[in-house]
C-alpha positions in Angstrom: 359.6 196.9 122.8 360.5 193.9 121.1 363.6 191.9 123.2 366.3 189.8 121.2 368.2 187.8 123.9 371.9 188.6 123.5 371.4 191.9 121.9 372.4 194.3 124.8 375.6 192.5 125.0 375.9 193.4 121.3 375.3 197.2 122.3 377.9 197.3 125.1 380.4 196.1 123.1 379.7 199.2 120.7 379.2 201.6 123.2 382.2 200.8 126.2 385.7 200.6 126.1 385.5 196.9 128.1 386.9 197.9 131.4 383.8 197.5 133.3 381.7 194.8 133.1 378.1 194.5 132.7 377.6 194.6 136.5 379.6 197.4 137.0 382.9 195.7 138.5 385.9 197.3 137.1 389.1 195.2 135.7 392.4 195.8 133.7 391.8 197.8 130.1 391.7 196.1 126.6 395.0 195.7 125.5 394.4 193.1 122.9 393.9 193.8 119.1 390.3 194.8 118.4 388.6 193.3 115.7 386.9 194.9 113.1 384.1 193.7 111.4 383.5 193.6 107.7 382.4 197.7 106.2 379.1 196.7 105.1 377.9 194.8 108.4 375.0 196.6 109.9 373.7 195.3 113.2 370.0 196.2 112.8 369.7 194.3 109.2 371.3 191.4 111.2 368.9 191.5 113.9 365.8 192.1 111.3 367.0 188.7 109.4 367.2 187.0 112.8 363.9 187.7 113.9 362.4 186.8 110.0 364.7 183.4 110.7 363.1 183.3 114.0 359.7 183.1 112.6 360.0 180.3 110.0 362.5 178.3 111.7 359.6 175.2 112.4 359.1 175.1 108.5 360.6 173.0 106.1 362.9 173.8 103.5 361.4 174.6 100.2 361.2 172.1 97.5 363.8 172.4 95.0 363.0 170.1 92.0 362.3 171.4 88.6 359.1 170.6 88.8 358.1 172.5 92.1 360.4 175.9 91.5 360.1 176.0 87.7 358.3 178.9 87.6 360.6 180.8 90.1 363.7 180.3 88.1 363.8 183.2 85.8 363.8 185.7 89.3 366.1 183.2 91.9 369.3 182.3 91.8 369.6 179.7 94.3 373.0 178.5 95.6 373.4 175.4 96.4 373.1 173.6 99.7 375.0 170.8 101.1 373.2 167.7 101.2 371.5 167.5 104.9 372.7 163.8 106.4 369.9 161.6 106.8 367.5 161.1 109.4 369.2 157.6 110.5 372.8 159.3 110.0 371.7 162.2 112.8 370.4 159.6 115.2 373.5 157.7 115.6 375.5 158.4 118.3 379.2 159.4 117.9 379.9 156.7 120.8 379.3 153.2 119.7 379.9 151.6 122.7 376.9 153.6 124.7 374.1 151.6 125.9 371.7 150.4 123.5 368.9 151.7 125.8 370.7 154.9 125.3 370.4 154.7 121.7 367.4 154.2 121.3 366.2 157.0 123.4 368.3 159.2 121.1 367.0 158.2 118.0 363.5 157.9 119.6 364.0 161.9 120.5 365.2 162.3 117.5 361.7 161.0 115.1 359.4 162.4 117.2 361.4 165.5 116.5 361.0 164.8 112.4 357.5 163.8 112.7 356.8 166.9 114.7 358.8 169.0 112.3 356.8 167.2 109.5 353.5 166.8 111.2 353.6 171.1 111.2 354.4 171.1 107.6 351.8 168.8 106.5 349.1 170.8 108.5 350.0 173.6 106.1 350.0 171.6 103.2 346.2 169.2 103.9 343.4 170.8 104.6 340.7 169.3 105.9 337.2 170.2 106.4 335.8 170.5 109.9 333.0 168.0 111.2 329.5 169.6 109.6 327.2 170.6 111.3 323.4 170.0 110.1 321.8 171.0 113.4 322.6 174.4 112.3 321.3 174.4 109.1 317.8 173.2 110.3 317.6 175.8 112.7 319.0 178.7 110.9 316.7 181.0 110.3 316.8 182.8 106.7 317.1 186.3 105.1 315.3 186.0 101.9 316.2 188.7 99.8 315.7 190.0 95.8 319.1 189.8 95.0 320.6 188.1 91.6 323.6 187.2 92.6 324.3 185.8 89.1 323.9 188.8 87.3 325.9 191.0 89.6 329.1 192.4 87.9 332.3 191.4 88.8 336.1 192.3 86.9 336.0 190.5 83.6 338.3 187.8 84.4 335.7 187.0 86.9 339.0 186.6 89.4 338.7 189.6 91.4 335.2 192.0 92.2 335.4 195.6 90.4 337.3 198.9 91.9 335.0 201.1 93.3 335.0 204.5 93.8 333.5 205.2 97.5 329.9 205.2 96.3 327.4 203.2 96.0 324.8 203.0 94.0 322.1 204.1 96.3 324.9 207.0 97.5 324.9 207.9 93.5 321.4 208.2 92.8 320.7 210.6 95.8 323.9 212.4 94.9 325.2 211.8 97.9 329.3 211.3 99.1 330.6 210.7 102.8 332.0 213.9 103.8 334.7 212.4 106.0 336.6 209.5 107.3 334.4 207.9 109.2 330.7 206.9 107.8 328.0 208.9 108.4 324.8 207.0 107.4 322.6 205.8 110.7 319.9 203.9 111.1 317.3 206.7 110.5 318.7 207.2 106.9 317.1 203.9 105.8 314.1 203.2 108.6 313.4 206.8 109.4 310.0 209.4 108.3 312.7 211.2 107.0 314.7 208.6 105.3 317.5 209.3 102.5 317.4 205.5 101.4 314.1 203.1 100.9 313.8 199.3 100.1 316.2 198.3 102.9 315.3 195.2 105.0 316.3 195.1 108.9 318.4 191.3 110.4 317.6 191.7 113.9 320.6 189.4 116.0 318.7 186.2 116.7 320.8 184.8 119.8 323.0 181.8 118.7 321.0 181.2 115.7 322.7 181.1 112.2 321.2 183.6 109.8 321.5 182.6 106.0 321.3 185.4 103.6 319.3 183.7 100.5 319.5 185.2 96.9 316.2 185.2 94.6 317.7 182.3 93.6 317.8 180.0 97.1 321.7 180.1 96.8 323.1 181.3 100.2 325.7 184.2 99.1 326.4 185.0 103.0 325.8 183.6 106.4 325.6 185.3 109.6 327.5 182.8 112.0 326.8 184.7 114.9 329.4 182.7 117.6 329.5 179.4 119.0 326.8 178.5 121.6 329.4 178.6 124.5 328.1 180.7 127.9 331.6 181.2 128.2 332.2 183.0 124.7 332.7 186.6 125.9 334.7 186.0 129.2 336.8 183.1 127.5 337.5 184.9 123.7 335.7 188.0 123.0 337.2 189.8 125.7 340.9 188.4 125.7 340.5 189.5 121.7 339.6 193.1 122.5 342.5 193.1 125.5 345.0 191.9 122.9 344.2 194.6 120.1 344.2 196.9 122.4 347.7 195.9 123.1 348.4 195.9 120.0 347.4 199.2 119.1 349.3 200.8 121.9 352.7 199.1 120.7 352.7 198.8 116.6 353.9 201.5 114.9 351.8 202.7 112.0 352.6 206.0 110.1 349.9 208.6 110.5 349.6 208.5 106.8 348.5 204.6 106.9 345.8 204.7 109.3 343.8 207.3 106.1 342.8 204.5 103.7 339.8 203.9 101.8 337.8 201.8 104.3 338.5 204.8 107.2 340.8 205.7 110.0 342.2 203.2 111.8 345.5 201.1 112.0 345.4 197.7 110.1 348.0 195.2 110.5 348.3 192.5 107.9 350.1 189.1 107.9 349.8 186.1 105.5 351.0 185.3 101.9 349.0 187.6 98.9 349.7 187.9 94.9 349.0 191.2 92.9 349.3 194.7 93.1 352.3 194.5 91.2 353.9 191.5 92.8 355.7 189.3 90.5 355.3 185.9 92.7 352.8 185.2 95.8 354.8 186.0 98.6 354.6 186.6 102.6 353.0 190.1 103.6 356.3 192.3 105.3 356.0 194.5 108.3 358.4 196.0 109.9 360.2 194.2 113.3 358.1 195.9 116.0 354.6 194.9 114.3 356.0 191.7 113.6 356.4 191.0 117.1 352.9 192.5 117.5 351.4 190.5 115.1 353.0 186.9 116.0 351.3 187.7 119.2 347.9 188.2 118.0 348.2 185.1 115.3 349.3 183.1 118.5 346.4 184.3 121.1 344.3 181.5 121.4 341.4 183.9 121.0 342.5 184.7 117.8 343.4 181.1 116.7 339.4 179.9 118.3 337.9 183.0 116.0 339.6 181.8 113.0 338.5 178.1 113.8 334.6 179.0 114.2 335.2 181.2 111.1 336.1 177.7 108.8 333.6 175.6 110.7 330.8 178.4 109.2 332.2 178.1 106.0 332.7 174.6 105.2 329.1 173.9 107.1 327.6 176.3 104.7 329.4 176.6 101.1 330.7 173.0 101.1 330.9 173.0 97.5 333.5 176.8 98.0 335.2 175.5 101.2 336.4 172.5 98.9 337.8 174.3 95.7 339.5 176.5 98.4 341.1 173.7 100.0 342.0 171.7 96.8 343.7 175.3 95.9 345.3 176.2 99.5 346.6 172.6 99.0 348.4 172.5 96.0 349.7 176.0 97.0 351.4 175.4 99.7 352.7 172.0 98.7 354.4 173.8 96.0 355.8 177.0 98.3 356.5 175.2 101.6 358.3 178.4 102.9 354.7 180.3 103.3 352.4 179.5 105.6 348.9 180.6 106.3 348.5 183.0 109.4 346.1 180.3 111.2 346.7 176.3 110.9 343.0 175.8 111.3 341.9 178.6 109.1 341.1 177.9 105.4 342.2 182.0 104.5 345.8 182.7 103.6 345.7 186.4 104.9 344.3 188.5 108.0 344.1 191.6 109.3 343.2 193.3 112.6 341.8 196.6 112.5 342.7 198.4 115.8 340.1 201.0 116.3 339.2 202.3 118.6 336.3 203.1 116.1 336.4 200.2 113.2 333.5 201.4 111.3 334.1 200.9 107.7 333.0 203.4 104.7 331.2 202.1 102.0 333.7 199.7 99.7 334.5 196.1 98.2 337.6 194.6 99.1 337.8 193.8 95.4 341.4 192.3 95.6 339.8 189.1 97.2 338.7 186.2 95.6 335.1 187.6 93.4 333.0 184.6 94.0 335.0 183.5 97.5 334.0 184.6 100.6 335.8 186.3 103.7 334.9 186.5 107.6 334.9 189.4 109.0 334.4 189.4 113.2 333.6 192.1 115.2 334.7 193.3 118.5 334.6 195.7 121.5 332.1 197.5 123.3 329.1 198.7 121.6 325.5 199.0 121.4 325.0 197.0 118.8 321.5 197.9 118.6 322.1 201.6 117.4 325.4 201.3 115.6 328.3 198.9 114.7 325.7 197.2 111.7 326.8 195.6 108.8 325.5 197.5 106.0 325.2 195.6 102.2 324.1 197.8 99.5 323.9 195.6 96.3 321.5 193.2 99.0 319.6 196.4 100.5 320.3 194.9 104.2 321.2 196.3 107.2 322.2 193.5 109.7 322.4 193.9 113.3 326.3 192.6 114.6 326.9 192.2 118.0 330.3 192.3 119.2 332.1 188.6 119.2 330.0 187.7 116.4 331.2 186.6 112.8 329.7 187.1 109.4 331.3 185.2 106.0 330.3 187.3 102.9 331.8 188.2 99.1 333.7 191.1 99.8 334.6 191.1 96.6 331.4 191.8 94.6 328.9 193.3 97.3 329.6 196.9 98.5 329.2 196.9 102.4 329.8 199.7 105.1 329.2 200.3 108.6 326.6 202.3 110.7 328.6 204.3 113.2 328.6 203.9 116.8 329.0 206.2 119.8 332.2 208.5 120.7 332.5 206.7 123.9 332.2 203.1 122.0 334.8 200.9 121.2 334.9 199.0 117.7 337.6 196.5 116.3 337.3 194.1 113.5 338.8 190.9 112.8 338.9 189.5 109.2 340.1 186.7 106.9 340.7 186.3 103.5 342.6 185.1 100.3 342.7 187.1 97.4 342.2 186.6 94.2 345.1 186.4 92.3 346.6 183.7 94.2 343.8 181.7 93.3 344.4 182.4 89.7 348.1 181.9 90.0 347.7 178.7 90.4 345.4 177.8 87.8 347.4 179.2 85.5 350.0 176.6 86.2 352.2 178.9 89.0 353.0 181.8 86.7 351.8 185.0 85.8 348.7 186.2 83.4 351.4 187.6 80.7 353.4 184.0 80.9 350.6 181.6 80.8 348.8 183.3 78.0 352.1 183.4 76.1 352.4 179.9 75.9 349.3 179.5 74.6 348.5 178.2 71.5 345.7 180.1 69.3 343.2 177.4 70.1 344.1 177.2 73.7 344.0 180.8 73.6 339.8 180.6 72.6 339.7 178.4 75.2 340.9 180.5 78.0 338.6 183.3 76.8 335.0 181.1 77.1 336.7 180.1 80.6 337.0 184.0 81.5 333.7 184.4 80.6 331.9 181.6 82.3 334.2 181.7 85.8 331.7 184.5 87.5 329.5 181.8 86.7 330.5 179.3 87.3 332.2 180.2 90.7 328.4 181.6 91.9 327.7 178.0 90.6 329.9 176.5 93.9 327.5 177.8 96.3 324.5 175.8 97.9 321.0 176.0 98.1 319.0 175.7 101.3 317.4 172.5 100.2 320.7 171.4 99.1 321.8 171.8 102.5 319.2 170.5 104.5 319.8 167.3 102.4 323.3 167.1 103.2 
């Protein structure tokens, strides 16, 4: 149960005729003249806008020059707001004739409060890569595989990866569908005498090394992070992470028919700013009040925020070149809609979700909403033999990875088709994962509008323009990643 202080006061007032008080003591009826509130007030949409109040009450007001909210015109009509007095106005103190030591301790208070206020903005707004580092790299050791990244297919604006339809292509040419919720494939389908699928290669977990997964072309298109060389990991994160989605499960409230979805059966909860699906500008993910509660708890578990953290580190240490045209994006995004914020201040992903088991294992899909050519972080967690089930199946790549709970992995959800091998009834699987999609990334570059608006202003040249960009942004986004050597050289 969520608590909002003041509110059972609220509820007596509704619910008693006032001649007892709230610790029982009688006194003297009402006899004054009640007062009636406005028809349309509703005290649960009050309580609702205080709690989404609540939540963005640290953030600053968004900007509101022509420049900055041009493109939100046509949809807001914005009413005016008195000019807020300045900073040195607010620090002066209504009595001149206090003690100047006095002063300035109030207007001392009072810009460390602004620089606080601003300092929390800012962190939204610059984004800066984490410390590298090459130790990893030169002890990392490699999955070579066949796969042409280059020449995989992708949507044709080369923004988003292709809808798929369940299957992959493996499933397709053995004429073979899941016959359920849950995925059914296990390790003897691909390594077995009997074996419904051949060509697959096997990642055994390596301890804290890093495992690069190398296209035919030395480009690393995925890294196996693993988790950070800490003895401490699983008392100190892991296992606070599983308590609190356990928590989590037992109080959100997802409808029956939400927890069927195309990746399985389980609960998600989702937080963050998105564009698509029929969204007109990039906005804030909603949930209703109760699993807004339970989500600000999870986004401020400091196992959570120490996941998201490693998760960046991985990815700026090993797409430096796809860390940085993700921050130079995140950047101008959130310098231009200061009222969003990403989910984690040290995460580079604008959007996360928690998948609350008990038994996260995924069915064959892309999350082809995501950025095509970006990558997303997906961690693991529970309890689970991660020997025989809970591995990370990618089908375009024919690999099977072994992942450990407390582990993270940083892939192109997009574009490669991945599922899960299944593990035990009495196992416990939950997933953790980070990511921004795609549209929000091409919002911006088409100058903060929509697709429809920033080709109509097009002129017929800029027009041909835009259509060899289309063409060449698969591409040239594959093009961001690095090589080994180019790594190792770093």
């Amino acid at each position: 149960m969520v608590y909002i202080p003041g509110l059972h006061v609220v509820l007596d007032a509704l619910f008693h005729d006032f001649r007892v008080t709230r610790s029982g003591r009688g006194f003297s009826p009402w006899e004054g003249e009640t007062i009636n509130v406005a028809p349309g007030f509703d005290i649960t949409t009050a309580v609702v806008s205080a709690l989404d109040s609540e939540q963005h009450e640290d953030l600053a007001e968004p900007d509101t020059t022509d420049e900055d909210l041009s493109s939100l015109a046509a949809a807001l009509t914005v009413t005016p707001i008195p000019e807020t007095p300045s900073l040195s106005m607010a620090c002066e103190p209504s009595n001149t004739s206090a003690p100047r030591k006095d002063r300035d301790k109030l207007g001392s208070k009072a810009r460390r409060r602004a620089a606080r206020k601003a300092s929390k903005v800012n962190d939204h707004v610059n984004l800066l890569p984490p410390a590298r580092r090459p130790k990893h790299v030169k002890t990392a050791v490699p999955v070579k595989t066949k796969f042409q990244l280059m020449k995989h297919r992708v949507a044709s604006t080369g923004w988003i990866g292709l809808r798929d339809d369940g299957q992959s292509e493996q499933e397709k040419a053995a004429d073979f569908e899941e016959p359920g919720w849950t995925p059914s494939h296990r390790l003897p389908d691909f390594f077995g005498e009997q074996r419904r699928f051949k060509g697959f290669q096997y990642a055994k977990y390596l301890g804290p090394k890093t495992r690069p997964l190398v296209d035919a072309a030395g480009r690393v298109f995925a890294v196996f992070g693993g988790h950070p060389d800490d003895p401490n990991w699983k008392r100190d994160v892991h296992d606070p992470a599983v308590e609190a989605m356990e928590e989590a499960r037992a109080k959100c409230k997802v409808s029956e028919a939400r927890t069927y979805h195309r990746r399985g059966n389980w609960p998600p909860l989702s937080a963050g700013d998105s564009y698509g699906g029929g969204q007109t500008h990039p906005g804030a993910l909603v949930n209703e009040v109760i699993n807004t509660a339970v989500l600000c708890a999870l986004m401020s578990n400091i196992a959570f925020i120490r996941l998201a953290g490693f998760a960046t580190g991985v990815f700026a240490n090993w797409a430096p070149n796809l860390f940085t045209y993700y921050a130079t994006h995140m950047r101008h995004f959130y310098k231009k809609y200061r009222h969003l914020k990403r989910p984690f201040l040290n995460s580079i992903w604008c959007a996360c979700t928690f998948n609350l088991g008990p038994q996260t294992c995924s069915l064959g899909h892309r999350d082809f909403a995501n950025l095509a050519f970006g990558w997303c972080a997906i961690t693991a967690l529970g309890n689970f033999d991660y020997t025989k089930g809970g591995h990370l199946i990618l089908w375009d790549c024919k690999i099977i990875l072994e992942f450990p709970p407390g582990c993270t992995i940083l892939l192109p959800s997009a574009a490669i088709f991945h599922s899960n091998i299944p593990i035990g009834p009495n196992e416990r699987r939950y997933s953790f994962t980070q990511y921004s999609a795609g549209g929000v990334f091409r919002w911006i570059e088409h100058g903060f509008q929509s697709e429809e608006a920033y080709l109509a202003s097009l002129s017929s040249e800029e027009r041909a323009r835009d259509r060899t960009e289309t063409r060449e942004r698969w591409s040239k986004g594959v093009g961001l990643f690095s090589t080994l050597e180019e790594l190792v050289s770093m």
